[in-house]
C-alpha positions in Angstrom: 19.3 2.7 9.5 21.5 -0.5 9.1 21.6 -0.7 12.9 17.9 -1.8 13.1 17.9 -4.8 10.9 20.4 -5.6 12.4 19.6 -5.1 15.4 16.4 -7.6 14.5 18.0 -10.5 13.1 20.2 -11.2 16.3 17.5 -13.0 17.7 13.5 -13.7 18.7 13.7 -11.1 21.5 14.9 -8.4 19.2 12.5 -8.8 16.8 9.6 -9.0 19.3 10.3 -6.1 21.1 10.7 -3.7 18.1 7.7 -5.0 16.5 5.6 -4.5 19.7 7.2 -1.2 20.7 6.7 0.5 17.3 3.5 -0.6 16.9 2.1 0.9 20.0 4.0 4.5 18.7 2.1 3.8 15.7 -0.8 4.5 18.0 0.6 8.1 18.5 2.2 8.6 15.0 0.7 6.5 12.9 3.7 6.0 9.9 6.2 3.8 12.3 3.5 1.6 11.9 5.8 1.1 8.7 8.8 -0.2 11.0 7.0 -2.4 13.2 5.5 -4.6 9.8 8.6 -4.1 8.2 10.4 -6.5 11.0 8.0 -8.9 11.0 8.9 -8.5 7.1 12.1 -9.5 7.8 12.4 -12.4 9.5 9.6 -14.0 7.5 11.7 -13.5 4.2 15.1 -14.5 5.6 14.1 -17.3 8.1 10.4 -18.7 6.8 7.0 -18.3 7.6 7.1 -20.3 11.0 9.8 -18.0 12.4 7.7 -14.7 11.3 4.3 -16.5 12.8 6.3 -17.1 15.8 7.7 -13.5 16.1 4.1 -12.3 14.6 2.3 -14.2 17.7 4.7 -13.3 20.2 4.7 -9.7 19.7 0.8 -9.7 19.7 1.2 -10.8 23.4 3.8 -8.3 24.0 1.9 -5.8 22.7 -1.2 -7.1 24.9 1.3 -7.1 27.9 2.3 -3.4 27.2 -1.2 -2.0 26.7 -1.8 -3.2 30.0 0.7 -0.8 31.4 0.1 2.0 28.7 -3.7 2.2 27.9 -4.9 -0.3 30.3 -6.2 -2.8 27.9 -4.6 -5.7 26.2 -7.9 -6.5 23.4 -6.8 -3.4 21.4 -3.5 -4.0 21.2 -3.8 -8.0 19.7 -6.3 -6.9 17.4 -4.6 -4.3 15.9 -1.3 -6.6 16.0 -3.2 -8.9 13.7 -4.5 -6.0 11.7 -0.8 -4.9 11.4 1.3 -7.6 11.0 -0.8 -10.8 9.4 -1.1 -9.2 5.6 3.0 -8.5 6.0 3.4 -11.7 7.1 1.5 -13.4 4.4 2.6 -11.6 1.4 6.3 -12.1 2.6 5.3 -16.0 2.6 4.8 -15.1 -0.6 7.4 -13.1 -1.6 9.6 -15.7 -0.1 8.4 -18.8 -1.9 7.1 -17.3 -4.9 10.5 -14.8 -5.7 8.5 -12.6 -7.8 7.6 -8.7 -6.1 5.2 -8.4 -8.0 3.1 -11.1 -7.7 2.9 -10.7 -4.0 1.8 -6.8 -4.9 -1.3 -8.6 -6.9 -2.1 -10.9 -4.5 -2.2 -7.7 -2.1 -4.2 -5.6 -4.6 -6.5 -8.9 -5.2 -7.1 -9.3 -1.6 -7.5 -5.7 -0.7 -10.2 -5.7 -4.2 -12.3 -8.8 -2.0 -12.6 -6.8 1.0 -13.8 -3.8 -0.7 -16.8 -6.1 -2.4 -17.0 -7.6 0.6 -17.6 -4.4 2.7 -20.9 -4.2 0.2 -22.5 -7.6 1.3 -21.9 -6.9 5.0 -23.2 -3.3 4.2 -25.3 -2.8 1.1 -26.2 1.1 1.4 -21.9 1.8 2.6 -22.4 5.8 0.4 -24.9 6.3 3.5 -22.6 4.4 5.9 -19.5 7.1 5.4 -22.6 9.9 4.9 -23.0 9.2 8.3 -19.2 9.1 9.3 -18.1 11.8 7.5 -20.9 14.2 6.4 -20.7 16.1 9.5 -16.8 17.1 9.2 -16.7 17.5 5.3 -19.7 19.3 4.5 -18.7 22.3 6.9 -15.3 22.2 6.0 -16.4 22.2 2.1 -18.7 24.9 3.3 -16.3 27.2 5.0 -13.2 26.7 2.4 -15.2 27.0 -0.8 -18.2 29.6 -0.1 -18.6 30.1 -3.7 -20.4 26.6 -3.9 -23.9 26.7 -3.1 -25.1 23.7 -0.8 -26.4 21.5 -3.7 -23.1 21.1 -5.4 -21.4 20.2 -2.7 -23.8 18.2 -1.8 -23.6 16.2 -4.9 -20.1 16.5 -5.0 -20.0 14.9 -1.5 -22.3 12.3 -2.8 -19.8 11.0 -5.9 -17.1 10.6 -3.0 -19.1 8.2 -0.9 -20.1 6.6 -3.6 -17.2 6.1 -6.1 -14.1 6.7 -4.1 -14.2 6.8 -0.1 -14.1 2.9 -0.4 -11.3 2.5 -2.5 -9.5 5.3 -0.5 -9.9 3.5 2.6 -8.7 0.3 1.1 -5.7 1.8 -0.5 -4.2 3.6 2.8 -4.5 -0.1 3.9 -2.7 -1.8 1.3 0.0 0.8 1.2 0.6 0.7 4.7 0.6 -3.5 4.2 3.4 -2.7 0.8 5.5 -0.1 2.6 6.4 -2.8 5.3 7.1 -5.4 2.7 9.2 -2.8 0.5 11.3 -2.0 3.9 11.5 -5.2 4.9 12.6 -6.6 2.0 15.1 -3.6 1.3 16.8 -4.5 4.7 16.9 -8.2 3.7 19.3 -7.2 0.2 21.5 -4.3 2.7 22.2 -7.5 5.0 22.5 -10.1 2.6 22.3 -9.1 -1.3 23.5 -5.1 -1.2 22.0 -3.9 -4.4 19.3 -6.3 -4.8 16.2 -4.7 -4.0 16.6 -1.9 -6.7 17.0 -4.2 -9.4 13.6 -5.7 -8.2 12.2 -3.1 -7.8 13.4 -1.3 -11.2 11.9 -4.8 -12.7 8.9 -4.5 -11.5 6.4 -5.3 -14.5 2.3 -5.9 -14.8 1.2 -8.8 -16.1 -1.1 -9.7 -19.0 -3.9 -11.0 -17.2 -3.9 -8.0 -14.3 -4.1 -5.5 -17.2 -7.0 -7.3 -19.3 -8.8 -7.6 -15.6 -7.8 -3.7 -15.1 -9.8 -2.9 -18.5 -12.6 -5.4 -17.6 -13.3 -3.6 -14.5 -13.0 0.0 -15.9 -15.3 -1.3 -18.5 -17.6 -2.5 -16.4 -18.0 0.5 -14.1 -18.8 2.8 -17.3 -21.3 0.5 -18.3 -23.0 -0.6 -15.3 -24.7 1.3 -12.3 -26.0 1.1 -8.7 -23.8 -1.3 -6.6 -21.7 -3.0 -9.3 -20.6 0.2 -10.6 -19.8 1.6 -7.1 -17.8 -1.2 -6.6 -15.4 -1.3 -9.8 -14.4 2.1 -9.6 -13.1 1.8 -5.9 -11.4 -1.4 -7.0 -10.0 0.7 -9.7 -8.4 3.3 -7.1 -6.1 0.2 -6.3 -5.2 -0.5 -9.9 -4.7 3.1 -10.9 -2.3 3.4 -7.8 -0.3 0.1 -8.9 -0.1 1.0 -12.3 1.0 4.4 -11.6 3.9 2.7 -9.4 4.6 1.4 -12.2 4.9 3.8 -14.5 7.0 5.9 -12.1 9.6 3.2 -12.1 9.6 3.5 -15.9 10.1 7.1 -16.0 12.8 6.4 -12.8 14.6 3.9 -15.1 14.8 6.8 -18.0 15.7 9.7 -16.0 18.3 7.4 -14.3 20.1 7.5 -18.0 20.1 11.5 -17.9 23.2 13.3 -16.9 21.4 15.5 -13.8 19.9 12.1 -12.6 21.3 13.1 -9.4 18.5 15.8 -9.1 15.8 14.4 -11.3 15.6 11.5 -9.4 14.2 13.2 -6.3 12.1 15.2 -8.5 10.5 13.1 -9.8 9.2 11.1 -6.9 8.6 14.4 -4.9 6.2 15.3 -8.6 4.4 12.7 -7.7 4.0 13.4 -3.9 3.2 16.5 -4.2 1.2 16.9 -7.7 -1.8 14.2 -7.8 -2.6 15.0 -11.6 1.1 13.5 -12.6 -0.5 10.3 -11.3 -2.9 9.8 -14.7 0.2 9.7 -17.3 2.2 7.7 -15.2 -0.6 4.9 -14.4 -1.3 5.1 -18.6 2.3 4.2 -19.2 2.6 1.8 -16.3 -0.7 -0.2 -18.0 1.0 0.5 -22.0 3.9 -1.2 -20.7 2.7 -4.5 -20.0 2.4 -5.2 -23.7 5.0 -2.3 -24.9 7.7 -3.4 -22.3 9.2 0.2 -22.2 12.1 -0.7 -20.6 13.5 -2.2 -22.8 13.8 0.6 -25.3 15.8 2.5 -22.3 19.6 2.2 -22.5 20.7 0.6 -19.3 17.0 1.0 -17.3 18.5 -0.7 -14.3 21.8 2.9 -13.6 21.0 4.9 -10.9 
């Protein structure tokens, strides 16, 4: 994988052509979407945010100039350049003047929060906006997989998903698609130039004060209110439970790390919480405790792996 970075940082043309090539595979397997932000990532953390808006421009045109050839249009291809590569971008501005990963997860999370209340001033009624979208591919599939339900329960279960979650859902896949290029990019900037680095960031990754309170204001507020405000803070707080149970999996990765089998636990654990959504609730409850109960501290060495 060191060959890649590489690879990007010898020069403009390097960089262009591996952001605008992997962005149009993205269009045919979607998760190398993940390559082509992480090297506009890059170069925006180790050479400044005019290099990365140059590369970030540059390969919108290439991109424009290879749809031409490959799906006969170039609009697609800049606006999903854009789409792509100006959240990375920004949030490696960020990263890069600010030094602190987690503040430019907030600022992600924040933004990501704006475009989900957003969405509900451009379209007020959005649970019959998906309803329409998706209702005719869930409801049979609901239908055929769990015939035990009659029509009105999944019907109302259809109903809290449009309502409560879809929006959040959608708004997470964004964000981690916009935090898996930073992460990459920024894990290829400490392999070429601080080896070692980006785990102890990462490992250090703690919430702040003000995020939680805002965390609790918002879960408050969607128990006590209804109709549109309430729809609104509980998709927001899909993106906090997500961050916070980030969180709380690097606290349970900086404990197992002290075990003697951390070889194996390690991988366990992360594949846990792949694979088992439930494990998500107790790690998002100690992610928030810790922002008050700094955990890591009480952890011998939280930073071995």
């Amino acid at each position: 994988m060191a060959f890649l970075p590489t690879f990007i940082m010898r020069g403009r043309m390097q960089a262009i052509m591996v952001a605008s090539a992997f962005a149009l595979l993205s269009l045919i397997f979607p998760p190398v979407s993940i390559v082509s932000s992480a090297s506009v990532a890059l170069v925006t953390l180790r050479r400044g945010a005019a290099e990365g808006g140059y590369i970030l421009v540059c390969a919108c045109l290439a991109s424009a100039l290879l749809g031409i050839f490959v799906i006969e249009s170039f609009q697609f291809p800049i606006l999903y350049g854009l789409m792509l590569w100006s959240p990375v971008w920004l949030v490696s501005v960020i990263l890069r003047e600010g030094r602190h990963l987690f503040l430019a997860i907030e600022i992600v999370i924040a933004i990501a929060a704006m475009a989900v209340a957003g969405a509900y001033l451009y379209q007020p009624d959005l649970a019959q906006f998906w309803e329409t979208q998706l209702g005719p591919l869930l409801k049979p599939a609901l239908m055929q997989s769990y015939p035990q339900m009659s029509v009105a329960e999944i019907e109302r279960s259809l109903s809290v998903f449009y309502h409560f979650i879809v929006t959040g859902v959608v708004a997470l896949i964004y964000v981690a698609g916009v935090l898996a290029g930073l992460f990459l990019g920024r894990w290829w900037q400490a392999n070429l130039y601080n080896p070692g680095g980006f785990r102890q960031e990462y490992l250090n990754l703690h919430g702040q004060n003000s995020l939680a309170i805002a965390t609790l204001i918002i879960l408050a507020a969607a128990l006590l209110f209804s109709g549109v405000i309430a729809e609104i803070c509980w998709n927001v707080s899909i993106l906090l439970f997500v961050l916070y149970a980030l969180v709380g999996t690097i606290i349970l990765h900086c404990a197992f790390a002290t075990l003697k089998m951390k070889r194996f636990m390690l991988p366990f654990l992360y594949i846990t919480m792949m694979l088992i959504p439930h494990a998500l609730i107790p790690a998002a409850i100690l992610g928030l405790a810790d922002t008050w109960l700094n955990l890591r501290n009480k952890i011998p060495n939280p930073t071995s792996v």
